[in-house]
C-alpha positions as CSV (number, residue, x, y, z in Angstrom):
1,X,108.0,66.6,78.5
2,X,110.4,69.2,77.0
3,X,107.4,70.8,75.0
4,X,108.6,74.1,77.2
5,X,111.9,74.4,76.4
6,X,111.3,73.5,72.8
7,X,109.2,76.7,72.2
8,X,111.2,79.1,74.2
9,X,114.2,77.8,72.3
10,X,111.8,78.7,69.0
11,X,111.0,82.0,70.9
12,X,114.6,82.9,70.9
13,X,115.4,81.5,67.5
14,X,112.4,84.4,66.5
15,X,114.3,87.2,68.3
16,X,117.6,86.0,66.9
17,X,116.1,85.6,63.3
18,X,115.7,89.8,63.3
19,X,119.3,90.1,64.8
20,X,121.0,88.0,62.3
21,X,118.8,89.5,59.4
22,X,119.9,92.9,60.6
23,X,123.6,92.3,60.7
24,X,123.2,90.5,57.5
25,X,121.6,93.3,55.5
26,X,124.5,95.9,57.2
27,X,127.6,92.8,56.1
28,X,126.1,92.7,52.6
29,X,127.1,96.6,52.1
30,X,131.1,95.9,53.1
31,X,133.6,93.1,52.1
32,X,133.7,91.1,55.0
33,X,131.9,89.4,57.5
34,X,131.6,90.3,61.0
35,X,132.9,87.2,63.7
36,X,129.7,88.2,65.8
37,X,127.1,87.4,62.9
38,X,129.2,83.7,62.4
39,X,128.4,83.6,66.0
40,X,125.0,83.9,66.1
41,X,124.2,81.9,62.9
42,X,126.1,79.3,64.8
43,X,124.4,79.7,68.1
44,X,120.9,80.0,65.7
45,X,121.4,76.7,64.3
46,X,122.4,75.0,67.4
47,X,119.5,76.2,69.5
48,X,117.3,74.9,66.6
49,X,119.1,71.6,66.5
50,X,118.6,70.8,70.1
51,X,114.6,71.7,69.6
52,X,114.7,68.9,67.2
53,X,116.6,66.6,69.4
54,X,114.0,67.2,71.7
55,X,110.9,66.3,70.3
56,X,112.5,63.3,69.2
57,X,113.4,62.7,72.8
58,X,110.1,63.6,73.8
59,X,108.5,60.9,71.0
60,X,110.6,58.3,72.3
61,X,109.5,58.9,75.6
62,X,105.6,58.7,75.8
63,X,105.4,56.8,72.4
64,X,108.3,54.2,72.4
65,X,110.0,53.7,75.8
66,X,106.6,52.1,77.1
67,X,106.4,49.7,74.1
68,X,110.0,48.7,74.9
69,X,109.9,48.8,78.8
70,X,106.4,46.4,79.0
71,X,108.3,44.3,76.2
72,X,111.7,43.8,77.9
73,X,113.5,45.5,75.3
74,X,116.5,47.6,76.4
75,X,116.4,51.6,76.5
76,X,117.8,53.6,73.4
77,X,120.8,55.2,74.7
78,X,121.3,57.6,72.3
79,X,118.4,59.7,70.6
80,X,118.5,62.1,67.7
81,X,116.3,63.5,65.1
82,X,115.2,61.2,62.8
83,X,116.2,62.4,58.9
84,X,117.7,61.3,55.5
85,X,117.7,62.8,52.0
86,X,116.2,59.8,50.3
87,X,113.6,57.5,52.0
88,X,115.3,54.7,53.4
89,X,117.6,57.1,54.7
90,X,115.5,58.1,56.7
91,X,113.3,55.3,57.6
92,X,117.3,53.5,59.2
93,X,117.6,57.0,61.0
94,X,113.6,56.3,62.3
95,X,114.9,53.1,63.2
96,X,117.7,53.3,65.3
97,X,116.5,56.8,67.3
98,X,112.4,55.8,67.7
99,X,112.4,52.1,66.5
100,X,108.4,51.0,65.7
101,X,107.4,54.6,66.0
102,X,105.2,53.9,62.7
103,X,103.3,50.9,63.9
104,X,103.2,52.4,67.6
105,X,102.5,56.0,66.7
106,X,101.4,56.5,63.1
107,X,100.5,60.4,63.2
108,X,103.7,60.9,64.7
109,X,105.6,59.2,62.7
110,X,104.1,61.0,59.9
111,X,104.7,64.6,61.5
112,X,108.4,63.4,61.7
113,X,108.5,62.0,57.6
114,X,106.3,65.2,56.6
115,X,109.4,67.1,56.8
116,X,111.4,64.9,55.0
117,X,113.1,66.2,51.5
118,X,111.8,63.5,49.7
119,X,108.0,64.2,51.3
120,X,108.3,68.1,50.7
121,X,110.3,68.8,48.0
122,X,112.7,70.8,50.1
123,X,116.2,69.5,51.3
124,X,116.5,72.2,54.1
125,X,116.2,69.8,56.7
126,X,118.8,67.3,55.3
127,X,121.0,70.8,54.8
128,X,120.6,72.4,57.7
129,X,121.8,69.1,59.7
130,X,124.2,68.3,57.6
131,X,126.2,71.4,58.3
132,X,125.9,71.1,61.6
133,X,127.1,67.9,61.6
134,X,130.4,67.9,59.1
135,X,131.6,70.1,62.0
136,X,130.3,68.4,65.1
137,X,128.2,71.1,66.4
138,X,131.0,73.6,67.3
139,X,132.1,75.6,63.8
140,X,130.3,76.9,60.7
141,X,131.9,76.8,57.8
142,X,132.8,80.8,57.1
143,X,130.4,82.1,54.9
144,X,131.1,83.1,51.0
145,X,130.6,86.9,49.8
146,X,128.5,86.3,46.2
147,X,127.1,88.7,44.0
148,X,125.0,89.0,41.0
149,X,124.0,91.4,38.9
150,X,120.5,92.1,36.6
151,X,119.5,94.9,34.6
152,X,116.7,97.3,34.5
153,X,116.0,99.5,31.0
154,X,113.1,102.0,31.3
155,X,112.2,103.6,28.2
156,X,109.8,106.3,29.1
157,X,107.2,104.1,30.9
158,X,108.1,100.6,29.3
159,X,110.5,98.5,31.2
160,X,112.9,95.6,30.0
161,X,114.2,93.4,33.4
162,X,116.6,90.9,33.4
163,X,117.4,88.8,36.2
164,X,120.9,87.2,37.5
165,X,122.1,85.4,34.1
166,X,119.5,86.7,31.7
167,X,120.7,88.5,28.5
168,X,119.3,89.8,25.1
169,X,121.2,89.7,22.2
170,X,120.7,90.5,18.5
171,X,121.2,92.5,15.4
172,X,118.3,94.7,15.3
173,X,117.1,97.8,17.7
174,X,114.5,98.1,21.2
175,X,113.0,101.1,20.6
176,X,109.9,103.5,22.2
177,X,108.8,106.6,21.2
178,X,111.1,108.1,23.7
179,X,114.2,105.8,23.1
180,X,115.7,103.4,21.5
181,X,118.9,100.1,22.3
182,X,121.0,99.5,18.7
183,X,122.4,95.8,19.5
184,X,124.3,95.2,17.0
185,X,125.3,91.3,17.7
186,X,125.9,92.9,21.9
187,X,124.2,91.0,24.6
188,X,122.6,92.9,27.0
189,X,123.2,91.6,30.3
190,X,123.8,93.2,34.3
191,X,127.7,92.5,33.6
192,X,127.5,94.0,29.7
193,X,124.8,97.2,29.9
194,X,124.3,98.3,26.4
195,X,126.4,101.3,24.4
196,X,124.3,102.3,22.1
197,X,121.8,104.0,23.4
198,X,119.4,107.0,22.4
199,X,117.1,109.3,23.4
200,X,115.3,109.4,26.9
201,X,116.3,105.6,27.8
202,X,118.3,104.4,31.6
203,X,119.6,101.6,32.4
204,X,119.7,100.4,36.2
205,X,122.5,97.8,37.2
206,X,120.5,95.8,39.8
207,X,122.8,94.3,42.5
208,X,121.9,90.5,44.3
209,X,124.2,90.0,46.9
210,X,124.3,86.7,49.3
211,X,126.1,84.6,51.6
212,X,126.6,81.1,50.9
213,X,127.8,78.6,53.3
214,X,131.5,77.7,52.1
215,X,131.8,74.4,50.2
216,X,128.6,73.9,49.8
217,X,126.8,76.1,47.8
218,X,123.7,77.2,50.6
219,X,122.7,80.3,50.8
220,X,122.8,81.2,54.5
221,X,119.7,83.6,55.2
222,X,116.6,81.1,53.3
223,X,117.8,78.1,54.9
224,X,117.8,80.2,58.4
225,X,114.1,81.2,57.9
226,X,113.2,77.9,56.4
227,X,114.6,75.8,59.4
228,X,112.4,78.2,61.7
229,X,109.4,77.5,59.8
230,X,109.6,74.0,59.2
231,X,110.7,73.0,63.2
232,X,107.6,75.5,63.9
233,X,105.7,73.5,61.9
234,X,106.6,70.3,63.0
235,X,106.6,71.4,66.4
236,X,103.0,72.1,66.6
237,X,101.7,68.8,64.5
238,X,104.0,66.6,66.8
239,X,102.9,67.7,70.2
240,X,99.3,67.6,69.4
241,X,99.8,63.9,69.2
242,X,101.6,63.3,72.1
């Protein structure tokens, strides 16, 4: 059983997590990205892939080579991680890698569907495949420099904050005892801090900056940590029933 090698390759995804977030948090303060953190997202995400390919190797094994071998049904050749976005996507993927692994092994089967987008809400596993995949396991895409920008007003101890994308507009005035924001028809946002300002009143321009994963919109860092989690997870519920 590859149980072993699955949780030292977690083990070293772990270690490699606090790397990666490290680099990441020193990229985010310059204007490019450094070839050795593309590296070890890459090697991150491949190290994770093969876990997965391993406990489906590992299901296959002790739950649906012996069906097959007592039935005289030839050996699956080649074995990967069962997934789909939608499911019947993933019940053909089921199919062809661990065929009659929900009549054989039930629990197991549902360990494997539990992580499913379509059973938790989530599509990191369908993303974090996929991108591995559209490059056949040897590139990333590069990764996209994106920033937003909220606002913070304090106003001698009350506080207006606006997140990416939020604004206030309007003809009349904020004001405190300490302060006060004329409008005018102006819209307050991080990209438009207001002009008319008095008394004891600051504005903050908040900074969000990420890294997306080019052409397709995913942030880099949450689907890094959510992929940990969720093979973790899965990990752990799968090799209880085997």
């Amino acid at each position: 059983m590859r149980k072993d090698q699955v949780h030292a390759l977690l083990d070293h995804a772990e270690a490699d997590l606090k790397k990666i977030e490290e680099q990441y948090g020193q990229a985010l303060n310059s204007n490019s990205i450094p070839p050795s953190l593309q590296i070890d997202i890459k090697n991150y995400m491949e190290n994770l892939r093969s876990a997965l390919d391993y406990i489906a190797h590992d299901v296959y094994e002790h739950r649906v080579a012996p069906h097959r071998s007592a039935s005289g049904q030839s050996e699956i050749s080649k074995i990967y991680f069962p997934y789909g976005k939608s499911e019947n996507d993933f019940k053909s993927a089921a199919g062809s890698s661990l065929p009659d692994l929900k009549s054989l092994a039930p629990t197991v089967y549902a360990a494997l569907e539990a992580v499913q987008p379509y059973k938790v809400g989530d599509n990191w596993l369908y993303d974090f495949c996929s991108i591995l995949n559209e490059k056949k396991h040897d590139t990333l895409t590069p990764q996209v420099r994106e920033e937003k920008r909220g606002l913070e007003i304090n106003m001698g101890g009350a506080a207006i904050k606006m997140s990416p994308g939020a604004s206030i507009s309007g003809s009349g005035h904020i004001r405190t005892r300490v302060g006060g924001i004329t409008l005018q028809d102006d819209t307050i946002s991080g990209d438009s801090p207001a002009r008319r300002i008095q008394g004891d009143v600051k504005q903050t321009v908040v900074r969000w900056v990420s890294f997306k994963f080019a052409d397709t919109g995913i942030e880099v860092l949450p689907l890094l940590k959510k992929a940990l989690a969720g093979i973790e997870s899965l990990s752990k519920d799968v090799y209880k029933e085997l």
